[in-house]
N, C-alpha and C positions, 0 to 999 in steps of 0.2 A: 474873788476872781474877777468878778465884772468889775469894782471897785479899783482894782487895781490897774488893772488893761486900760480903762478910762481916765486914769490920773496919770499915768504911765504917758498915753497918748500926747495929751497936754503940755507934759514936760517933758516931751520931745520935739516938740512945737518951734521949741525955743523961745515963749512965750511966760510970763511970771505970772504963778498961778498961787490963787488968794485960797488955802485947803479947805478954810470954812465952807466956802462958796463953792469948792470943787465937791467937795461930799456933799453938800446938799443937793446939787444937781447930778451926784450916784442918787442918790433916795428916790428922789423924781423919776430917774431912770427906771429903777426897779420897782416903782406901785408903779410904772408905766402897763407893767406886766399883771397885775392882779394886787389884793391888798395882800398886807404886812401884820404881823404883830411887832412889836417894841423891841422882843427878843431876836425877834427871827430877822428883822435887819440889820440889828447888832451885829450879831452873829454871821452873815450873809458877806456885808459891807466887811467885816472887821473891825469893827467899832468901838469903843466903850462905849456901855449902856447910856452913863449920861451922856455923852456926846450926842448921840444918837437920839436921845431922848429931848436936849435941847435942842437941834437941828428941826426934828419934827414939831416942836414948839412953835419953833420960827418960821415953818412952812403953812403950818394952822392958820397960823395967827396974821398971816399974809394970802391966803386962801388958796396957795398951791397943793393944800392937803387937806385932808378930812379926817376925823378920828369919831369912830363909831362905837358909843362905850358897851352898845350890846355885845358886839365882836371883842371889843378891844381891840382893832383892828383898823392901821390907817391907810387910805389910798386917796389916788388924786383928788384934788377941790376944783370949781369951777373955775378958778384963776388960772387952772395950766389951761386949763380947755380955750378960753379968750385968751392968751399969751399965742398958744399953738395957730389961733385961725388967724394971727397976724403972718404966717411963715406963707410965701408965695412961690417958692422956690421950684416945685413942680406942678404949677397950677394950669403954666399954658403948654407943659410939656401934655399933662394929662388930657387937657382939651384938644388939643389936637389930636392923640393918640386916641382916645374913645370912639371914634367913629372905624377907623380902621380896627382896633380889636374887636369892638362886634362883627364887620366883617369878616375877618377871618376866623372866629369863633364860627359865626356860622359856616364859613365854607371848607374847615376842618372838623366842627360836628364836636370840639375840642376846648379847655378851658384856656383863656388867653392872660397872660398876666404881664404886667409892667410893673419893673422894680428898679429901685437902685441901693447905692450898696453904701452903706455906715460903718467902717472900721472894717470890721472881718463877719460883716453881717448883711445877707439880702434883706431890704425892706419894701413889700409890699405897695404899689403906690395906686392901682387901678387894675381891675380884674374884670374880664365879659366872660361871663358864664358859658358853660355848656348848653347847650339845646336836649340832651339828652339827659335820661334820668339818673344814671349812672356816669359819676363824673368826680372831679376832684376838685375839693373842697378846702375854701383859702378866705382870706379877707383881707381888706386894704390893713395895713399896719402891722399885717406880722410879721416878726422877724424871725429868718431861718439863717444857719450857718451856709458862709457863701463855699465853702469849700465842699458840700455836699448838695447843693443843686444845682441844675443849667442854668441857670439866672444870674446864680452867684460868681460860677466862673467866669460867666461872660463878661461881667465888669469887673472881676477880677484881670482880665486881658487888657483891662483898660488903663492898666497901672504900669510905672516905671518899673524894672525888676528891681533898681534897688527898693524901693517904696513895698513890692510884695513882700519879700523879704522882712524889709523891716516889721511890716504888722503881725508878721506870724513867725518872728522871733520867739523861740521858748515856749512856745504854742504845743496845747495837747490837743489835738484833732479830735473833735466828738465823733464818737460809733454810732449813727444811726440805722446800721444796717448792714449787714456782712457784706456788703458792697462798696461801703463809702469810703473815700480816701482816707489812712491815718497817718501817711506819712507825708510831710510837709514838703520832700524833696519831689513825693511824684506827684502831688499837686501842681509841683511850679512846671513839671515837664505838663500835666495836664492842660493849665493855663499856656503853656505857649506853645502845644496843640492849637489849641482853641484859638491862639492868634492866627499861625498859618492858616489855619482851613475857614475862620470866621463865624462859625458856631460851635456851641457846648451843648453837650449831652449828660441827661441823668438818666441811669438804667437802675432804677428802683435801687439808689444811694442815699436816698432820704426815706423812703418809705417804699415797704413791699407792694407789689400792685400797681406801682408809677411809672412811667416814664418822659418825659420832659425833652425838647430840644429848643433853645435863646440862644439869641444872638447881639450882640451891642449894639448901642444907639450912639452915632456920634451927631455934634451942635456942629456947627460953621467953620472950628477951628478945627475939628480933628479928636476933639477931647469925647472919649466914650461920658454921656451923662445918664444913661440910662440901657434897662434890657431888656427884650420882650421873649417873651416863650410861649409854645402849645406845651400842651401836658395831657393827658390820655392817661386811661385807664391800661395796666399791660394786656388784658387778654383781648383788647381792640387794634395792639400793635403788631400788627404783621414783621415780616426779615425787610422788608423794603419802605415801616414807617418814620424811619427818620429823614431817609432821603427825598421821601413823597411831601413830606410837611413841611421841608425845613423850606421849597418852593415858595409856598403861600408865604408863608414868615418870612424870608427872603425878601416878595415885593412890598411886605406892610412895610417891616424895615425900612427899604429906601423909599418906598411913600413919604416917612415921617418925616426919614432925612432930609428929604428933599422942600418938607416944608420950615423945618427948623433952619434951613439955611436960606430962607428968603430974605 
């Protein structure tokens, strides 16, 4: 499935794509997320084994993987890791933004996170903690379906509709929770919600217990590049915590804005 949305992607680009090189960078993709065995990538990817089996040869043997013959099991090599710290792309976004989410972590008592978004996926880019002990629990890099958190849809609002559209063409909507969108059409009403009003909201759509309100980050031109959110625990969310929160979040918002556009 991942294999495929990802090559899919590519060769909608309009861009000529070389398969070897495109499946090896699926593989990459998925020990992105935990190791592998030989089969279970095959199998995952859709693969022949030898393919697969060569592929990961050639990832070894170039140090963007590791194979661990206790396991049997291969995952990232320190090659992706130096490849990765050459990427700068949101380095001075984060640098700016970190002073401002600890502040409003601490002045919403609430976890703050900055993300942005990869195909049809939030990604994780910078997170300030709760101050409280009971709190929700996240890490730079991970990726969660943007259709099922406030994060997600926020820069989901940041896309052309035909562009939404296209990504979630033929798309099954993951269930995380008897609350989360599965249908693709009231997503897109969700999303352009979330334009008019200028924040999104998650009511424990990802997980029981949660609830979340981000809003987008736009650069100098107008282009959404990122999303920030509070997220709380539910039984700290009163009938009036979205509208109290989304305040604070509001001025970091155009804080950032306002310095991205200098």
């Amino acid at each position: 499935m991942r294999a495929e949305s990802a090559t899919a992607e590519s060769a909608g680009s309009g861009q000529n794509v070389v398969k070897s090189a495109d499946r090896a960078l699926v593989i990459l993709e998925l020990l992105s997320r935990g190791r592998h065995r030989l089969s279970d990538i095959a199998e995952t990817l859709r693969l022949p084994l030898s393919s697969a089996h060569g592929l990961l040869g050639t990832l070894v043997h170039r140090g963007f993987a590791e194979f661990d013959p206790a396991s049997r099991t291969y995952g990232l090599g320190l090659k992706a890791w130096t490849v990765g710290q050459g990427y700068a792309g949101h380095r001075d976004l984060v640098g700016l933004a970190s002073p401002l989410m600890d502040g409003l972590a601490q002045d919403t008592g609430e976890t703050v996170q900055l993300s942005r978004l990869d195909g049809t996926e939030n990604v994780s880019i910078a997170i300030a903690e709760s101050p409280q002990p009971m709190k929700l629990v996240s890490a730079v890099g991970m990726r969660l379906p943007a259709h099922a958190v406030a994060l997600g849809k926020a820069l989901l609002a940041g896309l052309p509709p035909d562009e939404l559209r296209r990504r979630y063409r033929g798309a099954e909507l993951q269930r995380c929770t008897a609350n989360t969108v599965r249908d693709p059409e009231e997503l897109f009403t969700e999303v352009e919600l979330t334009k008019q009003r200028g924040y999104a909201v998650d009511d424990e759509e990802y997980i029981i217990g949660c609830r979340c309100v981000a809003m987008p980050i736009r650069d100098h031109s107008g282009e959404v590049v990122a999303a920030l959110s509070v997220a709380a625990p539910t039984p700290r969310c009163g009938p009036d915590w979205t509208d109290l929160t989304r305040v604070p979040l509001a001025a970091a918002v155009d804080a950032l804005q306002r310095q991205l556009r200098r």
